[in-house]
C-alpha atoms as an extended CHARMM CRD file, in Angstrom:
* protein
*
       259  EXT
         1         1  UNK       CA              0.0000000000        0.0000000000        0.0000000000  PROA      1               0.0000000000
         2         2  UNK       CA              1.1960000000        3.5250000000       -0.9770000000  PROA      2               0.0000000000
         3         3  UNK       CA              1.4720000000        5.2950000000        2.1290000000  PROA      3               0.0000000000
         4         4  UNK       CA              4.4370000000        7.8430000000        2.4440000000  PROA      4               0.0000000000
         5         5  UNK       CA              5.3610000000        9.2860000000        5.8540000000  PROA      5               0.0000000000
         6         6  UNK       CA              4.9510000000       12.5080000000        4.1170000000  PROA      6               0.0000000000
         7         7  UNK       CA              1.7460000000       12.7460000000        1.8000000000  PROA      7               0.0000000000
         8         8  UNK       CA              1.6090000000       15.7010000000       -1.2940000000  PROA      8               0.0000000000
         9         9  UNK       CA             -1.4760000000       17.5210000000       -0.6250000000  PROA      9               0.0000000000
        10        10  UNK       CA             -0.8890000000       19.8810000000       -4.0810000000  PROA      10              0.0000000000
        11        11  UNK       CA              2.1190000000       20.1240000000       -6.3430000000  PROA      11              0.0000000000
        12        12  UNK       CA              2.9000000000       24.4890000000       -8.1120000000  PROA      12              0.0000000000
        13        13  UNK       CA              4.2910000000       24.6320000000      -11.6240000000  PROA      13              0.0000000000
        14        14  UNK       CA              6.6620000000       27.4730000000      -11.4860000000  PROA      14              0.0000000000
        15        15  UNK       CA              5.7930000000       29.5280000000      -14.6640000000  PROA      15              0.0000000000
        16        16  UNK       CA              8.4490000000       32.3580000000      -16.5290000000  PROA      16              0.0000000000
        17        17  UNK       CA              7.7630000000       34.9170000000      -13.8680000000  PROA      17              0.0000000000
        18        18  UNK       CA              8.8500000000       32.9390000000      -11.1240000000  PROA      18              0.0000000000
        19        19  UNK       CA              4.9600000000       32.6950000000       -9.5110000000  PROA      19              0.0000000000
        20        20  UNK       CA              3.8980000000       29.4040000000       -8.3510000000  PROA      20              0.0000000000
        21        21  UNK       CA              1.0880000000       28.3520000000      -10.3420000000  PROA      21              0.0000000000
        22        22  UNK       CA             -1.1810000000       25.2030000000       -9.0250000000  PROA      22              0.0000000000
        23        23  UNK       CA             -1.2170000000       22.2860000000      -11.0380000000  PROA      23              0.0000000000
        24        24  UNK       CA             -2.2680000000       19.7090000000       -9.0180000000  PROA      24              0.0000000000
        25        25  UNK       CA             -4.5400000000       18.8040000000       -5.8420000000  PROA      25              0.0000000000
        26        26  UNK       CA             -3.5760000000       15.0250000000       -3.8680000000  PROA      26              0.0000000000
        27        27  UNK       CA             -6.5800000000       13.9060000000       -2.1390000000  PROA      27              0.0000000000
        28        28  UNK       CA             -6.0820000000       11.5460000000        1.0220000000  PROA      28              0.0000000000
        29        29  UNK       CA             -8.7360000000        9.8570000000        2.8610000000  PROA      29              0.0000000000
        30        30  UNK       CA             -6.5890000000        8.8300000000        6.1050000000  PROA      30              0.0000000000
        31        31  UNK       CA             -3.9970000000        6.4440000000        4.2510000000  PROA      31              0.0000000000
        32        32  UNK       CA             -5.3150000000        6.1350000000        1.2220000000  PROA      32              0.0000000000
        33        33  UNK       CA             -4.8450000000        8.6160000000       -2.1360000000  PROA      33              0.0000000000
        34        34  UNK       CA             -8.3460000000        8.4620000000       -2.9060000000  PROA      34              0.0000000000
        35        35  UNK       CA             -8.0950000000       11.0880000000       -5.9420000000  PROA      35              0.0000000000
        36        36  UNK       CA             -5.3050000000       13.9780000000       -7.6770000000  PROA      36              0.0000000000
        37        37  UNK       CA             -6.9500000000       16.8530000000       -9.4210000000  PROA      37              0.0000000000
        38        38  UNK       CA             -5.0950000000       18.2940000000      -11.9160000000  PROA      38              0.0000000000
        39        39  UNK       CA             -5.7960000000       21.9530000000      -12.5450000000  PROA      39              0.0000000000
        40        40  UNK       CA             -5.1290000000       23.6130000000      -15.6030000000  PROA      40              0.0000000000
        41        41  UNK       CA             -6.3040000000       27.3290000000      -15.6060000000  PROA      41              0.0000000000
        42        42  UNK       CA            -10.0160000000       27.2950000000      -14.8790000000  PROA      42              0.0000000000
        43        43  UNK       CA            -10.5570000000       23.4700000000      -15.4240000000  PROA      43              0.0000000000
        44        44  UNK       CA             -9.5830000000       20.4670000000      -12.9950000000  PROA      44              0.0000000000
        45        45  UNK       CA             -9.6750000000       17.3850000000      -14.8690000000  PROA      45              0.0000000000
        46        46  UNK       CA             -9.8720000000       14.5110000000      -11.7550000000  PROA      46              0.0000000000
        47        47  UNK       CA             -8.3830000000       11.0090000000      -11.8230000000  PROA      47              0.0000000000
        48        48  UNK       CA            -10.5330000000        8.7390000000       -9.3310000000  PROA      48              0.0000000000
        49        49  UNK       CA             -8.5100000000        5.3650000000       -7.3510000000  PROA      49              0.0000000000
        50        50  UNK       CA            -10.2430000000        2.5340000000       -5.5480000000  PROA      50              0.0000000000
        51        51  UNK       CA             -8.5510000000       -0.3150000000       -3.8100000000  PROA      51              0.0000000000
        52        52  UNK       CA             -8.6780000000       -4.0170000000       -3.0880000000  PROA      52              0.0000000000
        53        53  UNK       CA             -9.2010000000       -5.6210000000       -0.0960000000  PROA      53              0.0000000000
        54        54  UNK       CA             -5.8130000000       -5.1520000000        0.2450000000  PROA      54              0.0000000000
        55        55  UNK       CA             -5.6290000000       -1.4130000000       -0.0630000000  PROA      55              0.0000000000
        56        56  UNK       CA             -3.9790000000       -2.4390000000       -3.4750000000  PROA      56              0.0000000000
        57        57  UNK       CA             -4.6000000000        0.0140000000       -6.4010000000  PROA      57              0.0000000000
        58        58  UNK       CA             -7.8730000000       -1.8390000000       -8.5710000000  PROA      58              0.0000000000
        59        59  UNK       CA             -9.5090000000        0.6840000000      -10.4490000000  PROA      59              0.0000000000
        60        60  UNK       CA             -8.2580000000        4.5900000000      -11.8640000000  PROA      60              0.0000000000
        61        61  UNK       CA            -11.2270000000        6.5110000000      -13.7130000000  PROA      61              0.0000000000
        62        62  UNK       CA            -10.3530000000       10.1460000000      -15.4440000000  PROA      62              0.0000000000
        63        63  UNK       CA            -12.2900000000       11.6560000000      -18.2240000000  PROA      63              0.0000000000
        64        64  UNK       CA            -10.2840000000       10.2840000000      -20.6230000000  PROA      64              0.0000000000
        65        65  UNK       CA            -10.2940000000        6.6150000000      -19.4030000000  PROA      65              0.0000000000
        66        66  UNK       CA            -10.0010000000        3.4380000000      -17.2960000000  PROA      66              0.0000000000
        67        67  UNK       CA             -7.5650000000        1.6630000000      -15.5610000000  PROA      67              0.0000000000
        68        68  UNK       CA             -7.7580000000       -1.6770000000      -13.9170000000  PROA      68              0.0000000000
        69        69  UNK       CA             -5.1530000000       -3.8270000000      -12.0890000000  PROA      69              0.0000000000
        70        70  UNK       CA             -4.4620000000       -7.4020000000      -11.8450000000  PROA      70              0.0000000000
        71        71  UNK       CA             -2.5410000000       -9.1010000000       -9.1290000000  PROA      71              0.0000000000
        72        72  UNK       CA             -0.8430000000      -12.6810000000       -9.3780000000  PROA      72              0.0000000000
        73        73  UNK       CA             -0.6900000000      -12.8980000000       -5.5200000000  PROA      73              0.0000000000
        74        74  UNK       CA              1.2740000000      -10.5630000000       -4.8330000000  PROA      74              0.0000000000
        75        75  UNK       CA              2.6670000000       -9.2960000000       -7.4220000000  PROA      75              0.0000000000
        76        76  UNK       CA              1.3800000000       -6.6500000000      -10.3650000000  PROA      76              0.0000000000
        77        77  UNK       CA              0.5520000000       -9.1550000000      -13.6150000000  PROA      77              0.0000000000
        78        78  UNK       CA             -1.2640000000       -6.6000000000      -15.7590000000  PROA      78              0.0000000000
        79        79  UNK       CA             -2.6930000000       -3.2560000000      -16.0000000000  PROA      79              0.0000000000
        80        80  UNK       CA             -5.4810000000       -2.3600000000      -18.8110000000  PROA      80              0.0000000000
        81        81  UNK       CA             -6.4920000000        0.9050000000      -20.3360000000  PROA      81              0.0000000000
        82        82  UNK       CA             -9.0990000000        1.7770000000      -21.5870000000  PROA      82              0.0000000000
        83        83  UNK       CA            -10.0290000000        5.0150000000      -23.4860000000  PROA      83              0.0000000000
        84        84  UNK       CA            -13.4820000000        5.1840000000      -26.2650000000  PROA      84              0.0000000000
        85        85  UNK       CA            -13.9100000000        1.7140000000      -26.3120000000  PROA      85              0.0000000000
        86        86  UNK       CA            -10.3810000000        0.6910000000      -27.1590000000  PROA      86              0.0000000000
        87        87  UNK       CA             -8.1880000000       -1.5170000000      -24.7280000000  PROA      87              0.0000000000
        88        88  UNK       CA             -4.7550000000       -1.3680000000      -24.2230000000  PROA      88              0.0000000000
        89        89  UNK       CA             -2.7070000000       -4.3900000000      -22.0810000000  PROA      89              0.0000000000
        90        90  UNK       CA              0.5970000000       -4.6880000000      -19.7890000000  PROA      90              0.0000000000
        91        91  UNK       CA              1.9630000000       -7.3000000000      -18.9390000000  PROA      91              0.0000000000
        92        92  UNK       CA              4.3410000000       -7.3140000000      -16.4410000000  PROA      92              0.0000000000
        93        93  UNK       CA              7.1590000000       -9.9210000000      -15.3250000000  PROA      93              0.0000000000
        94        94  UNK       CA              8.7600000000      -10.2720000000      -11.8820000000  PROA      94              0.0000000000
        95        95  UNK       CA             12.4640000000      -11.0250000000      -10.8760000000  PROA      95              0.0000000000
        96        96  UNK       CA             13.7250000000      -11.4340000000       -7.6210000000  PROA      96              0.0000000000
        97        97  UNK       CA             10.2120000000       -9.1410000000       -6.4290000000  PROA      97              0.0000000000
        98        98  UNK       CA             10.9820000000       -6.3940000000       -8.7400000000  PROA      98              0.0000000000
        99        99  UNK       CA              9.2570000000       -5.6310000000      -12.2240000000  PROA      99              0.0000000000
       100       100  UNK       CA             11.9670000000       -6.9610000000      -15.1090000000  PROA      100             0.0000000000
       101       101  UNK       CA             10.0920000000       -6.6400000000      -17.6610000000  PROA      101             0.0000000000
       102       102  UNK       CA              6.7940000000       -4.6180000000      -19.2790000000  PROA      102             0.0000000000
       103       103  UNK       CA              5.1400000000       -5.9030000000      -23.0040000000  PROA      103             0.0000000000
       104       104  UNK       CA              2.5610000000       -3.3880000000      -23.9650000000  PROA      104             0.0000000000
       105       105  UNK       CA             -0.1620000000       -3.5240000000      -27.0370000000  PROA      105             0.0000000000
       106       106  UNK       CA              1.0830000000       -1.2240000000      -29.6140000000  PROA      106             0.0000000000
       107       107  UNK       CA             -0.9790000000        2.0860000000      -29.4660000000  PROA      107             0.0000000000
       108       108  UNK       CA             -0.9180000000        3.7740000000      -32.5720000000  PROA      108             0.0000000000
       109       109  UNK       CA             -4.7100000000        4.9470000000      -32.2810000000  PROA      109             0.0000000000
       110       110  UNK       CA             -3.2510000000        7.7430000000      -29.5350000000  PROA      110             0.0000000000
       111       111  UNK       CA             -2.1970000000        9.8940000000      -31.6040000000  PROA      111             0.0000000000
       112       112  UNK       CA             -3.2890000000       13.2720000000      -29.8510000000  PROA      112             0.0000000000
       113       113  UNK       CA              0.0150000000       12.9980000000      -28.1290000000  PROA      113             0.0000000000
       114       114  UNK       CA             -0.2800000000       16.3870000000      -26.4740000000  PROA      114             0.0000000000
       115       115  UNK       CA             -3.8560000000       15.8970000000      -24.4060000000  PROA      115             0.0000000000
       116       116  UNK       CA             -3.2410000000       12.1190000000      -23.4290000000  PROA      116             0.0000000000
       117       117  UNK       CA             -2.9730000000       11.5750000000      -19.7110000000  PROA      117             0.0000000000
       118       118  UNK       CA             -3.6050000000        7.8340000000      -17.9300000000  PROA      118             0.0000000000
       119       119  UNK       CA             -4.6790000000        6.0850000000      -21.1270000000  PROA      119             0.0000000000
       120       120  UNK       CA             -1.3260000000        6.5200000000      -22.9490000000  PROA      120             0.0000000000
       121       121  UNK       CA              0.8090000000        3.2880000000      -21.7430000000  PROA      121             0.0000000000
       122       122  UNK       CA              4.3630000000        4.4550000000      -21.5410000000  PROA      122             0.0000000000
       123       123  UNK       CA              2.6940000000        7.9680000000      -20.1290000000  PROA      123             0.0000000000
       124       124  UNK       CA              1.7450000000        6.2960000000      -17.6070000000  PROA      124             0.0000000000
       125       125  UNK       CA              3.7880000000        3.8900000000      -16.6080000000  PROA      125             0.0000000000
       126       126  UNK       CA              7.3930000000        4.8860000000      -17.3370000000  PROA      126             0.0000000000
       127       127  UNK       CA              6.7620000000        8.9620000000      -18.0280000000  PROA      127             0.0000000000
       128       128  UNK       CA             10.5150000000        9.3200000000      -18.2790000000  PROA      128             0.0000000000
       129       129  UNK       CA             10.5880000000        7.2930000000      -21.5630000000  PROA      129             0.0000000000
       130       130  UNK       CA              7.4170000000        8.9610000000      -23.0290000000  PROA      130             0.0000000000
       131       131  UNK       CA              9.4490000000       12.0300000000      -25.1250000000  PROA      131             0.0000000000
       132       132  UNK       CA             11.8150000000        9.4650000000      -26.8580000000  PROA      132             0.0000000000
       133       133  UNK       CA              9.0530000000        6.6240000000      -27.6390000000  PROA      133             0.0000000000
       134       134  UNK       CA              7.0240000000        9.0100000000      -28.7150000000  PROA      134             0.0000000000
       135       135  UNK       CA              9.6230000000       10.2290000000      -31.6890000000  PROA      135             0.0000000000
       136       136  UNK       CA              9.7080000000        6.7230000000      -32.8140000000  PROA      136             0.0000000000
       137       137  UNK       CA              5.7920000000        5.7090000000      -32.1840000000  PROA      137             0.0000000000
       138       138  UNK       CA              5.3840000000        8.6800000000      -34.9150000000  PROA      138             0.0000000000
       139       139  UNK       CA              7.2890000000        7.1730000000      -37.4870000000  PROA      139             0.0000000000
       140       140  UNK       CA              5.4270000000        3.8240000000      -37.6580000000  PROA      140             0.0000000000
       141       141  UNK       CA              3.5130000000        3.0260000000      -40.1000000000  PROA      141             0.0000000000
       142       142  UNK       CA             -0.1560000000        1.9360000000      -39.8290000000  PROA      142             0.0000000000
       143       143  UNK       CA              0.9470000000       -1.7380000000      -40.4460000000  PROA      143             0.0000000000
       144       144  UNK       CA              2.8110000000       -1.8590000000      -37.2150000000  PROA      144             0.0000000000
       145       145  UNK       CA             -0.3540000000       -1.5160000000      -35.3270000000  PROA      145             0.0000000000
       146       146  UNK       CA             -0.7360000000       -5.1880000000      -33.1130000000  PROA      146             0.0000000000
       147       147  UNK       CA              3.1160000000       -5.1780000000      -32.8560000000  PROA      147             0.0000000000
       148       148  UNK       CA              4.4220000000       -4.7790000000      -29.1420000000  PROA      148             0.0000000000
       149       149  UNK       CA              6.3390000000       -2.5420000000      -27.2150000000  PROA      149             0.0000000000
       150       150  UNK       CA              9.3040000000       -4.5240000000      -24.9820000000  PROA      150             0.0000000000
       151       151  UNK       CA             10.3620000000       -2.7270000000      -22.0690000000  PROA      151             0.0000000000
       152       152  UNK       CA             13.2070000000       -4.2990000000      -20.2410000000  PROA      152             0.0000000000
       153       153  UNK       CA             14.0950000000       -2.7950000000      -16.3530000000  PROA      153             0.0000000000
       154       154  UNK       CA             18.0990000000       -2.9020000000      -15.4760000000  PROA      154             0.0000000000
       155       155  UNK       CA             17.6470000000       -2.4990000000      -11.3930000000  PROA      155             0.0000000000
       156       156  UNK       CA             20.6990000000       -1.2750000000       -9.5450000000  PROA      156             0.0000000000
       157       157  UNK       CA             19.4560000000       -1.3450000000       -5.4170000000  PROA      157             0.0000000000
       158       158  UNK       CA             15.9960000000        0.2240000000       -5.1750000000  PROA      158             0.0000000000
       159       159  UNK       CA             15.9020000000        2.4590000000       -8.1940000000  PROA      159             0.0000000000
       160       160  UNK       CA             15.7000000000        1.6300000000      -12.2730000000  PROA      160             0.0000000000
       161       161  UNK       CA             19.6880000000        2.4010000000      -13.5400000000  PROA      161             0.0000000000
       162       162  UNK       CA             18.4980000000        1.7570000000      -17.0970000000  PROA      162             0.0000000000
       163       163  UNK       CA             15.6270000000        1.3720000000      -19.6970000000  PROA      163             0.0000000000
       164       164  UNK       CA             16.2420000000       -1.1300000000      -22.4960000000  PROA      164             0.0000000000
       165       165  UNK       CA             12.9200000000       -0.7170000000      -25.0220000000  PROA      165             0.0000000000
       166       166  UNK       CA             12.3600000000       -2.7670000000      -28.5000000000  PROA      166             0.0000000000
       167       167  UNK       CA              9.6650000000       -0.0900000000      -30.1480000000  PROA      167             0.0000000000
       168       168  UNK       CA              8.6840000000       -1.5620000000      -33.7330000000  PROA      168             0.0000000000
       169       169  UNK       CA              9.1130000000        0.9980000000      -36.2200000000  PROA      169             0.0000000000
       170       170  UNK       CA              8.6780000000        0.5560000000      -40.1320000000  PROA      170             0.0000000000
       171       171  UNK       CA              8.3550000000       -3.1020000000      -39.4480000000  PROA      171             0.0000000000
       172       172  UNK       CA             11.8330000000       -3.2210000000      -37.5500000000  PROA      172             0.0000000000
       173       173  UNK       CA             13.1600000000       -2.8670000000      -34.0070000000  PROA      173             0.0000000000
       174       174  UNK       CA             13.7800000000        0.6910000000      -33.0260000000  PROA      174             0.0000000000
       175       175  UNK       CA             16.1700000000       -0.4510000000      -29.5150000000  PROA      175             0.0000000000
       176       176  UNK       CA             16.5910000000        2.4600000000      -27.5780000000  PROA      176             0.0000000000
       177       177  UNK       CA             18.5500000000        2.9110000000      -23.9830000000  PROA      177             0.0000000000
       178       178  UNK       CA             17.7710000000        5.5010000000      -21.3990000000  PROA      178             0.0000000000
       179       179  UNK       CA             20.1170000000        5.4390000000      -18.3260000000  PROA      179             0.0000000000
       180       180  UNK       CA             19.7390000000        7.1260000000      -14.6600000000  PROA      180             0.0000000000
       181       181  UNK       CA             21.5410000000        8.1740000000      -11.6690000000  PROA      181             0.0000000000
       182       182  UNK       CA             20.2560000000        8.9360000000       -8.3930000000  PROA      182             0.0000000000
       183       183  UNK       CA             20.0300000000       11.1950000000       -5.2310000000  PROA      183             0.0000000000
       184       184  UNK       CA             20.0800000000        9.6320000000       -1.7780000000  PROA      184             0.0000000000
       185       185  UNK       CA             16.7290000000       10.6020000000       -0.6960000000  PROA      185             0.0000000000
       186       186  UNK       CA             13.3520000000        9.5780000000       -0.6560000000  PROA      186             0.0000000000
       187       187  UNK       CA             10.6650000000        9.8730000000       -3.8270000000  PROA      187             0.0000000000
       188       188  UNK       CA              7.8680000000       10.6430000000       -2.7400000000  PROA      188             0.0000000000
       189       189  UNK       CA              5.7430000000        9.1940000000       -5.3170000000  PROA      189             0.0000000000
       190       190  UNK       CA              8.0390000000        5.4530000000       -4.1810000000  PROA      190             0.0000000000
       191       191  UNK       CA              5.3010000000        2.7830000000       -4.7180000000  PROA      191             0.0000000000
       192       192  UNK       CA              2.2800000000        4.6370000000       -5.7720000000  PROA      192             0.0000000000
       193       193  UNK       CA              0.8810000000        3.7860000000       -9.3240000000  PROA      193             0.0000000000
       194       194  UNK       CA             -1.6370000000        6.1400000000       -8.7010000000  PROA      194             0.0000000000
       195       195  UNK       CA              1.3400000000        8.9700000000       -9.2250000000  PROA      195             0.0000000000
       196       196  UNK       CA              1.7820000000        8.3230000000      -12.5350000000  PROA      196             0.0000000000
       197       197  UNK       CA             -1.0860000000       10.1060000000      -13.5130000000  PROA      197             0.0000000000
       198       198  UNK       CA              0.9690000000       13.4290000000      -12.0610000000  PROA      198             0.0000000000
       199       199  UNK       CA              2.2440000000       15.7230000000      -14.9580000000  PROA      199             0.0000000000
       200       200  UNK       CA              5.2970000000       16.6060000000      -11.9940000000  PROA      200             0.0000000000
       201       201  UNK       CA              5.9960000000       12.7930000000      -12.8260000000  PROA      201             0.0000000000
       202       202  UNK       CA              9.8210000000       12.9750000000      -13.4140000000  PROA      202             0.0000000000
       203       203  UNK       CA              9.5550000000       10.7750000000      -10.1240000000  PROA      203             0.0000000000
       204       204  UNK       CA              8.8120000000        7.1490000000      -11.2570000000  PROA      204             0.0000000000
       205       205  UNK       CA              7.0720000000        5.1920000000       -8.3060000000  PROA      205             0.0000000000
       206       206  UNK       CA              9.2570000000        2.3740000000       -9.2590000000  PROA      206             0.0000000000
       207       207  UNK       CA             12.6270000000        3.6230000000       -7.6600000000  PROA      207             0.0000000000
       208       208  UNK       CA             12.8640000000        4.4800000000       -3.9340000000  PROA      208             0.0000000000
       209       209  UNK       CA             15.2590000000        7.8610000000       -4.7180000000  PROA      209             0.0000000000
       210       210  UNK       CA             15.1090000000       10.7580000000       -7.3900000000  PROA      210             0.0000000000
       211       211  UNK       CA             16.8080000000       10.9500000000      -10.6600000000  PROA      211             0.0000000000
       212       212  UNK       CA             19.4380000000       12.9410000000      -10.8880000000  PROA      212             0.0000000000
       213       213  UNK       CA             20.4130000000       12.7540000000      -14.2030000000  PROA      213             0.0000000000
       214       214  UNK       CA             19.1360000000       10.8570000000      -17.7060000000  PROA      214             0.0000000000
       215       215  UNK       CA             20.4730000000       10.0140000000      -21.0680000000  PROA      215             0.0000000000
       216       216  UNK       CA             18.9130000000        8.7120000000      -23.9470000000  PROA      216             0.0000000000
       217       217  UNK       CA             20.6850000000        6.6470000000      -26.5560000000  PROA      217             0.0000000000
       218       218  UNK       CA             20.6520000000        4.6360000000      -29.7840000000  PROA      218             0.0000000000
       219       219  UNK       CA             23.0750000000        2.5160000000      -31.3230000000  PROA      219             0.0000000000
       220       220  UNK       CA             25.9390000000        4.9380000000      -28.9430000000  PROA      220             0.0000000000
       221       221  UNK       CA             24.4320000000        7.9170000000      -29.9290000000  PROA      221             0.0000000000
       222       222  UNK       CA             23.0930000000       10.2610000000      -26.9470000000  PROA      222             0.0000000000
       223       223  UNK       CA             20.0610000000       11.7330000000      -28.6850000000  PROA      223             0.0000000000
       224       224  UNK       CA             18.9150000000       13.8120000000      -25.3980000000  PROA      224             0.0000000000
       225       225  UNK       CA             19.6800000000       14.2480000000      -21.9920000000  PROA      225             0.0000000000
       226       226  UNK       CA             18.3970000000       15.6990000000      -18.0900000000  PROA      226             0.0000000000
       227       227  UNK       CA             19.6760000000       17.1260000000      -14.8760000000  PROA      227             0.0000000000
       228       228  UNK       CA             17.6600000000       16.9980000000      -11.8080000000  PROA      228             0.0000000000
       229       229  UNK       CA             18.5850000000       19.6890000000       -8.8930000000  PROA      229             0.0000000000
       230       230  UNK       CA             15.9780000000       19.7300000000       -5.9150000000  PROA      230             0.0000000000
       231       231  UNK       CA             15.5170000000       21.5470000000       -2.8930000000  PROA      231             0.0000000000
       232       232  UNK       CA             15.0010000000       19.5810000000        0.2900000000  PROA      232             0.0000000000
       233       233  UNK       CA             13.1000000000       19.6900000000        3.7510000000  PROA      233             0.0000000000
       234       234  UNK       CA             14.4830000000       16.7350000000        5.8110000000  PROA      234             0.0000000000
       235       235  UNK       CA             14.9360000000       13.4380000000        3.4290000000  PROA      235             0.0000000000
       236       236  UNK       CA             12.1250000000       14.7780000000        1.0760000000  PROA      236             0.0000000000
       237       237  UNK       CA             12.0950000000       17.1080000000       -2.0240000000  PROA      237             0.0000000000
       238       238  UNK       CA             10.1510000000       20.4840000000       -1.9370000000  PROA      238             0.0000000000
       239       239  UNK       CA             11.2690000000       21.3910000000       -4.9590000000  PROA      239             0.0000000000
       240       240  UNK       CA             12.5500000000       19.9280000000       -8.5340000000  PROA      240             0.0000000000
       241       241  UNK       CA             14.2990000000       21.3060000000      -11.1840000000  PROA      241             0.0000000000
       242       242  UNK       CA             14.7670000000       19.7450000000      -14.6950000000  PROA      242             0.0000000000
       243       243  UNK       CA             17.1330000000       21.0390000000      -17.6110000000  PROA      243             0.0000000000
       244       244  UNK       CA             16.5590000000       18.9250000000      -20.6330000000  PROA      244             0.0000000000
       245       245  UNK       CA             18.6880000000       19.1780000000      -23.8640000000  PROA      245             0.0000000000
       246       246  UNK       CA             17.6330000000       18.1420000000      -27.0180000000  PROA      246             0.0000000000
       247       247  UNK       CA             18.4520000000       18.4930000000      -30.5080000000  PROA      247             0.0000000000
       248       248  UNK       CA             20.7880000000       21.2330000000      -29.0670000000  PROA      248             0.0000000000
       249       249  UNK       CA             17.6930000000       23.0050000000      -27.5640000000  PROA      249             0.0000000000
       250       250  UNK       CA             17.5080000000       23.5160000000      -24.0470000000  PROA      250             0.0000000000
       251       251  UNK       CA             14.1380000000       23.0780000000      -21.9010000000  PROA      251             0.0000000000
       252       252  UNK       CA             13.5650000000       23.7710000000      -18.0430000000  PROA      252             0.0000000000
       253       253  UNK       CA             11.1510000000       23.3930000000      -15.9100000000  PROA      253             0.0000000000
       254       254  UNK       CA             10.4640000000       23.8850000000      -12.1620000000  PROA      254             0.0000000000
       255       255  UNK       CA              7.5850000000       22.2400000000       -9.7620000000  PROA      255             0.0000000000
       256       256  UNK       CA              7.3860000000       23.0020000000       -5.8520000000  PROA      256             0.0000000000
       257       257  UNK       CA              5.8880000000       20.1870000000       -3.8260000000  PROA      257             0.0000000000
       258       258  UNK       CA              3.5260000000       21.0420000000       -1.2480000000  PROA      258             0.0000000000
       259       259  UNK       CA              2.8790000000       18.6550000000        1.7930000000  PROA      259             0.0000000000
């Protein structure tokens, strides 16, 4: 059960001028994150979570879909999304009681890449790799559609050191590598699946720390890259910094983590 000694109640995008701007509302009912409303300007778009008997994730509902959860005892076997009637599957292998492996449907129908939230796949569960899959998702062509996405998890202690992912593009396998390093303190989004619907998601509720840096490659070649600086109180982040270059362009962004 997701249940951090220190719970976000709302997460502030810092905009150009500096001025904390909320983006997003965690909603607790004692232990359990019951729902996160995320606010863009005048609309709040909320994400809904029920449990097992467990107080295991079962169910997310958001406007723009629906997850549900399968357990194998107890371990994660597969998640399903759901968005206008189309399905989309995970599977999900184990190793030594960590996640070693991900095979996802192919979903070429999302192609409104800029308003998906919980139904896009990699979005949701590995937001990290979502920029670079989504370069190569672009270039299939419509007869790749029913081919799978392989997504292979390198563990080094508690955290994810690297992504290994087989994407099929033009009818061949586009392998790509994205590789982390980590802080010494504690995510707070370690263990919730639930976070992954968070735009402030640069914290994957896989690893037990926060990334400090990421690189993205292909056959050698660093296509783009991140640093991560934060601000603490005690062994948690208050506030995150990323500086992403790609293509020789540089992008930053800032969120401030209210608790």
């Amino acid at each position: 059960m997701y249940n951090p000694s220190k719970k976000i109640q709302k997460i502030f995008y810092v905009n150009d001028e500096g001025v904390n701007e909320l983006t997003e509302v965690w909603n607790w009912d004692g232990k359990l994150l019951t729902s996160i409303d995320n606010v863009d300007g005048s609309d709040t778009y909320k994400t809904v979570f029920t449990y097992d008997s467990k107080n295991r994730l079962a169910t997310m509902d958001a406007e723009d879909g629906h997850g549900e959860f399968v357990y194998n005892g107890k371990y994660l076997e597969k998640i399903v999304l759901t968005s206008e009637g189309v399905s989309y599957a995970m599977e999900i292998k184990h190793e030594k009681g960590k996640i070693s492996e991900i095979t996802m449907d192919n979903f070429m129908e999302l192609l409104d890449w800029k308003t998906m939230k919980m139904v896009n796949p990699l979005r949701f569960m590995i937001p990290e790799a979502f920029p670079a899959v989504e370069k190569a998702m672009k270039k299939c062509p419509a007869d790749a559609k029913g081919e799978q996405i392989v997504v292979k998890l390198i563990w080094k202690g508690d955290n994810v050191s690297s992504l290994v992912m087989d994407v099929p593009v033009y009818g061949m396998m586009f392998t790509e590598t994205i590789d982390f390093t980590f802080d010494n303190y504690n995510n707070p989004m370690y263990g919730s699946f639930a976070s992954m619907v968070s735009d402030a998601g640069t914290f994957t509720f896989l690893n037990k720390n926060n990334p400090l840096t990421m690189k993205t490659s292909y056959l050698g070649q660093v296509l783009d890259s991140s640093e991560f600086t934060y601000e603490y109180e005690g062994k948690y982040p208050i506030k995150v910094t990323s500086k992403s270059v790609e293509e020789d362009e540089v992008y930053t962004e800032t969120y401030v983590y209210e608790y």
